[in-house]
C-alpha positions in Angstrom: -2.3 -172.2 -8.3 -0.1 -169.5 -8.6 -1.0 -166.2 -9.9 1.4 -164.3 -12.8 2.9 -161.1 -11.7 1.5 -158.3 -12.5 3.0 -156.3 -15.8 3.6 -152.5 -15.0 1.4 -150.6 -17.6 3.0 -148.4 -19.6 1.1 -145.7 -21.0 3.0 -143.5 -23.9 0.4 -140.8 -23.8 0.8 -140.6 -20.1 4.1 -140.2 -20.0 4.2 -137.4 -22.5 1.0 -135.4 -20.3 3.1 -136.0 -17.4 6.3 -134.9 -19.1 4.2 -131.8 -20.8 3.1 -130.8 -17.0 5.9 -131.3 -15.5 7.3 -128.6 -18.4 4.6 -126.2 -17.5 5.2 -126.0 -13.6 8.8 -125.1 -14.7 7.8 -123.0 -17.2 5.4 -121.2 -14.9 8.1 -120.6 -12.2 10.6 -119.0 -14.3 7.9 -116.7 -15.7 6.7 -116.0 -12.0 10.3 -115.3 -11.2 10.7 -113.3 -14.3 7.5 -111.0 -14.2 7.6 -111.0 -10.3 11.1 -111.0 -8.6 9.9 -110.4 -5.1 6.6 -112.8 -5.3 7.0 -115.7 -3.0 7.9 -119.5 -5.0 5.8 -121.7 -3.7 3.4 -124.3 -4.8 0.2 -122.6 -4.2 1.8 -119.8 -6.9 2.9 -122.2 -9.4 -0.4 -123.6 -9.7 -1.9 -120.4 -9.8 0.8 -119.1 -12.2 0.4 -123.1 -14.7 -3.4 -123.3 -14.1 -3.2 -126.5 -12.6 -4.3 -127.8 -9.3 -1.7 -127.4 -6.0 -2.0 -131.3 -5.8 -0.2 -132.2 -9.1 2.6 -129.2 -8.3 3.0 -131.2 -4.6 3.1 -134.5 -7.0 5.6 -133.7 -9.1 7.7 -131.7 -7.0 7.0 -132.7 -3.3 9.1 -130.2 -1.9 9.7 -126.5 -2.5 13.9 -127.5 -2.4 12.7 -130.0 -5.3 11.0 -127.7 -7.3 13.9 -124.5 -7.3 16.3 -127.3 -7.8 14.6 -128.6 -11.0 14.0 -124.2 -12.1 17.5 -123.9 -11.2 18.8 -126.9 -13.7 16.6 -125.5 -16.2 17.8 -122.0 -16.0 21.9 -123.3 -15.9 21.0 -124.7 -18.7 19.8 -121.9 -20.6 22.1 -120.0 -19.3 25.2 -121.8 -18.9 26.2 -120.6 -15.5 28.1 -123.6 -14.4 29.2 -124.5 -17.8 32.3 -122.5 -17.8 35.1 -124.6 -19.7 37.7 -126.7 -17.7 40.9 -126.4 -20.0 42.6 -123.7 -19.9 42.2 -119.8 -18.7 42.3 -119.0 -22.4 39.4 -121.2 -23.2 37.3 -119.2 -20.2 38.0 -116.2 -21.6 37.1 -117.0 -25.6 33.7 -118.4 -23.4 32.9 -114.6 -21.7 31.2 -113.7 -24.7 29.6 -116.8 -25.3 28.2 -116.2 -21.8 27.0 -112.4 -21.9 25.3 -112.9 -25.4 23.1 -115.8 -23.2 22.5 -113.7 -20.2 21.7 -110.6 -23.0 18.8 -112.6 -24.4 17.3 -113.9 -21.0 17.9 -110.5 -19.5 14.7 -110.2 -17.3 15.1 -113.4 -15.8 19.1 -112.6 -14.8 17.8 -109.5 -13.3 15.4 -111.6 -10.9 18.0 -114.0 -10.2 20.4 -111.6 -8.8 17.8 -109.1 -7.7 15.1 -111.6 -5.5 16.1 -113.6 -2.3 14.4 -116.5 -4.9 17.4 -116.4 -7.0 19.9 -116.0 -4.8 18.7 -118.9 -2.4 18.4 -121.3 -6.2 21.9 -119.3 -7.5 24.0 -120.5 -4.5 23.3 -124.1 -6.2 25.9 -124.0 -8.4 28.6 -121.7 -6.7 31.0 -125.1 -6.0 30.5 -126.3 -9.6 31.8 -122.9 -11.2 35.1 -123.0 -8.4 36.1 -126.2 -9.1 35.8 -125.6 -12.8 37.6 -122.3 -12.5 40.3 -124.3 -10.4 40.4 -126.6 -12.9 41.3 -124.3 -16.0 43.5 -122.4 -14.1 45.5 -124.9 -12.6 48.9 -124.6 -15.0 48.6 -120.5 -14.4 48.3 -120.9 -10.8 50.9 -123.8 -10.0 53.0 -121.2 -8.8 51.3 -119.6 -6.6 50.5 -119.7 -2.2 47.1 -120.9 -1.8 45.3 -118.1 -0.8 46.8 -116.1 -4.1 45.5 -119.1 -6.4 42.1 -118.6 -4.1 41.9 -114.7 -4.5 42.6 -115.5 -8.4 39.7 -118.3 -9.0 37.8 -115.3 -6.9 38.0 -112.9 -8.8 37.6 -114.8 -11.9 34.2 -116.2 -10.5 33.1 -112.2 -10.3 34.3 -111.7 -13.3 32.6 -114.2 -15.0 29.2 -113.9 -13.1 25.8 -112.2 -13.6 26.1 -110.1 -11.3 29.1 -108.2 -12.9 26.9 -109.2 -16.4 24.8 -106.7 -14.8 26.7 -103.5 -13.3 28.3 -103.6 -16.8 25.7 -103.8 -18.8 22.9 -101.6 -16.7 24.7 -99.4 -14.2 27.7 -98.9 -16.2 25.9 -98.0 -19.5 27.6 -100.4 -21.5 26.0 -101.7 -24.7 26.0 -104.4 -26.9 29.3 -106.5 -26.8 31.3 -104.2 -24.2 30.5 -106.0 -21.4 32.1 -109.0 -23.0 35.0 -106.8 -24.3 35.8 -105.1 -20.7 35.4 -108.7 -18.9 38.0 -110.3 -21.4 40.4 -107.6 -21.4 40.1 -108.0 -17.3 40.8 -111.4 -17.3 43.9 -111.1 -19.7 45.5 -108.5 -17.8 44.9 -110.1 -14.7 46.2 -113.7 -16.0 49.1 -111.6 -17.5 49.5 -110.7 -13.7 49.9 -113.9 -12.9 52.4 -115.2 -15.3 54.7 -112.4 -14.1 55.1 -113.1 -10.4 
């Protein structure tokens, strides 16, 4: 006599408690990164930080590379670092503001990202993402050029376009409100004009 297989149990409730902690533990890194750029991520802190217990951080993020990967999609997201548009230079540029007005709202967690080793070890994640999709919307401005110009282009244009310079504009430069956005697009358009001219 054979027995029947055994149906996998599927437990709604379950699922939404383990989709509801899995929330917190990100939740709880960001605000650790947030409220304390220099303190160490790692499980022991999380579950400190989500008052939960060091086993269920280890289960649903075995590694520490697993859990800044899954902070790090969470905070692209939010703020759109690797979101930068694809078709065209012009459509980068209408996006800068876009872009600042994020990194405005979610100010104290930028500033830990490009102040803490923490955020610069989860930023690196998506440094190939934002090339290719500079490359990408650049492509008919920089058909002309050598390869190390279009490189020193989609360069600068990263910089331009990045946190960091989010930043020195809008905290060491004493720039306020939409002037970071306004001095970043006016950058861009005079160096694409550049461009066009050689």
């Amino acid at each position: 006599m054979s027995q029947k297989p055994k149906r996998a149990y599927s437990s709604p409730l379950r699922e939404q408690q383990t989709a509801a902690t899995h929330g917190r533990i990100i939740g709880a890194a960001i605000a650790v990164l947030a409220d304390h750029p220099g303190a160490e991520i790692s499980h022991e802190t999380i579950a400190r930080a989500a008052g939960i217990a060091v086993r269920t951080v280890y289960r649903h993020f075995p590694t520490r590379a697993d859990l800044l990967d899954e902070v790090w999609e969470e905070l692209d997201e939010r703020l759109g670092l690797s979101s930068l548009p694809t078709t065209s230079s012009a459509a980068i540029i209408d996006f800068v503001p876009q872009l600042f007005n994020r990194l405005d709202a979610n100010a104290a967690i930028v500033n830990a990202i490009i102040t803490s080793s923490t955020g610069h070890e989860m930023s690196r994640r998506t440094g190939a993402r934002r090339v290719q999709a500079i490359r990408q919307a650049l492509a008919h401005e920089t058909n002309h050029l050598g390869q190390a110009e279009r490189d020193r282009l989609i360069g600068l244009v990263r910089v331009l376009t990045s946190p960091m310079t989010w930043h020195i504009l809008s905290q060491k430069a004493d720039m306020s409100n939409d002037e970071p956005a306004l001095a970043v697009t006016w950058a861009l358009r005079q160096l694409l004009l550049a461009t066009e001219r050689r």
